[in-house]
C-alpha positions in Angstrom: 2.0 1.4 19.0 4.2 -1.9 19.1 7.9 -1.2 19.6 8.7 -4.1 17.9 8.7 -4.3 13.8 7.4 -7.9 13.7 4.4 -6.9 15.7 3.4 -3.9 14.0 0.5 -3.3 11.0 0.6 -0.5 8.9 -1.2 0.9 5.7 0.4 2.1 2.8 -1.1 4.9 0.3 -0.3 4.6 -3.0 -1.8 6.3 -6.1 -2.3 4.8 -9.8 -3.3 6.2 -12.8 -6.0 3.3 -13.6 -8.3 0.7 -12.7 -5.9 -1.8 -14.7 -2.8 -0.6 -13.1 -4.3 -0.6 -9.2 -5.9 -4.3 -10.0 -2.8 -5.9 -10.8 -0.6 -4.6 -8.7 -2.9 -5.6 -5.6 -3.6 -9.3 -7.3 0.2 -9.3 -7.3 1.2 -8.0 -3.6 -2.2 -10.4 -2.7 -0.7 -13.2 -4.5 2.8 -13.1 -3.1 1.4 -12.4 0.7 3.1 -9.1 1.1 -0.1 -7.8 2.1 -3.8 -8.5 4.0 -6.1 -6.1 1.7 -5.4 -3.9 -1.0 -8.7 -1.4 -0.8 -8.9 0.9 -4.5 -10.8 4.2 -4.3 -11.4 5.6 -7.8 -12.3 9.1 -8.2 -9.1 10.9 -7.0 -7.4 14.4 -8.2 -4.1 15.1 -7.7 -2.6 18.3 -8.1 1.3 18.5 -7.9 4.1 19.9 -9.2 6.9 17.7 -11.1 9.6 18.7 -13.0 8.7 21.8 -12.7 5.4 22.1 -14.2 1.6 22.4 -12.5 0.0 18.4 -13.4 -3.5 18.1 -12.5 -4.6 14.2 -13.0 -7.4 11.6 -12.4 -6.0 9.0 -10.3 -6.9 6.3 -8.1 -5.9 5.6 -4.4 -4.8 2.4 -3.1 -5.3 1.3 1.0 -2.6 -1.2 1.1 -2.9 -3.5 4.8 0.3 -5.2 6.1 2.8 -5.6 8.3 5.6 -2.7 9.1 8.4 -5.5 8.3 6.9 -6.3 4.6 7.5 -2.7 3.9 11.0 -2.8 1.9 9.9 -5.9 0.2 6.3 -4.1 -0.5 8.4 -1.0 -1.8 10.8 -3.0 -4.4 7.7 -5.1 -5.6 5.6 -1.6 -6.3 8.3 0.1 -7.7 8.7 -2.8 -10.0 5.3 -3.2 -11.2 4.3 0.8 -11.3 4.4 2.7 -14.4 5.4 6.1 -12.9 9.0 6.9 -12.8 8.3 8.0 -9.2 5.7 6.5 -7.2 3.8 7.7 -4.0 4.4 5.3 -1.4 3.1 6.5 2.3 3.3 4.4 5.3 1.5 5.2 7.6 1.9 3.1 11.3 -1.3 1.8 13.3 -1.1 2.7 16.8 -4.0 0.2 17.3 -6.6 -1.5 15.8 -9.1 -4.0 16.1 -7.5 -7.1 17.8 -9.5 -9.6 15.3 -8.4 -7.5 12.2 -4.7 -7.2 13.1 -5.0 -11.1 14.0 -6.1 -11.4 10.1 -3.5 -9.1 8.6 -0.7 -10.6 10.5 -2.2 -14.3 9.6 -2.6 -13.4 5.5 0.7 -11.8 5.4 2.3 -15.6 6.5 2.8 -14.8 10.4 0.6 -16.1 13.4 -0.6 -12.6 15.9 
């Protein structure tokens, strides 16, 4: 795994509760460069407890690719556009990847590899 920030990818888990919600938010983190790919996989079921109470809801999952040093900016933007009060953001480091495909993250996301 890169020691340093600037060098490092990572992918970022984020559920929505609809196809509307998951588009624009990745058209807008897509749009602004704060991330490479934003992959949306329907057909999730989350079961938590919040507040108190047992939820059991249809959701969708979003793959979010970018670099580690986007993250704050990535956070504020999500938290900005997401309906929930509190959002699930996950980030996950990459230990190592493809050298082509971190080459293209780093390059959408406005920095050379």
């Amino acid at each position: 795994m890169p020691d340093d920030v600037e060098r490092a990818a990572c992918v970022v888990l984020c559920t929505v509760p609809s196809e509307e919600v998951a588009v624009n938010i990745a058209h807008q983190l897509l749009e602004e460069r704060l991330v490479a790919c934003v992959n949306i996989l329907p057909g999730v079921r989350s079961l938590y407890r919040y507040q108190g109470k047992l939820e059991d809801e249809r959701e969708l999952l979003l793959l979010i690719k970018t670099r580690r040093a986007l993250y704050p900016q990535l956070e504020a933007r999500v938290k900005a556009l997401h309906p929930y009060e509190v959002c699930e953001l996950l980030l996950l480091e990459v230990g190592a990847g493809a050298e082509a495909y971190l080459g293209w993250i780093f390059a959408e996301t406005g920095q050379a590899s």
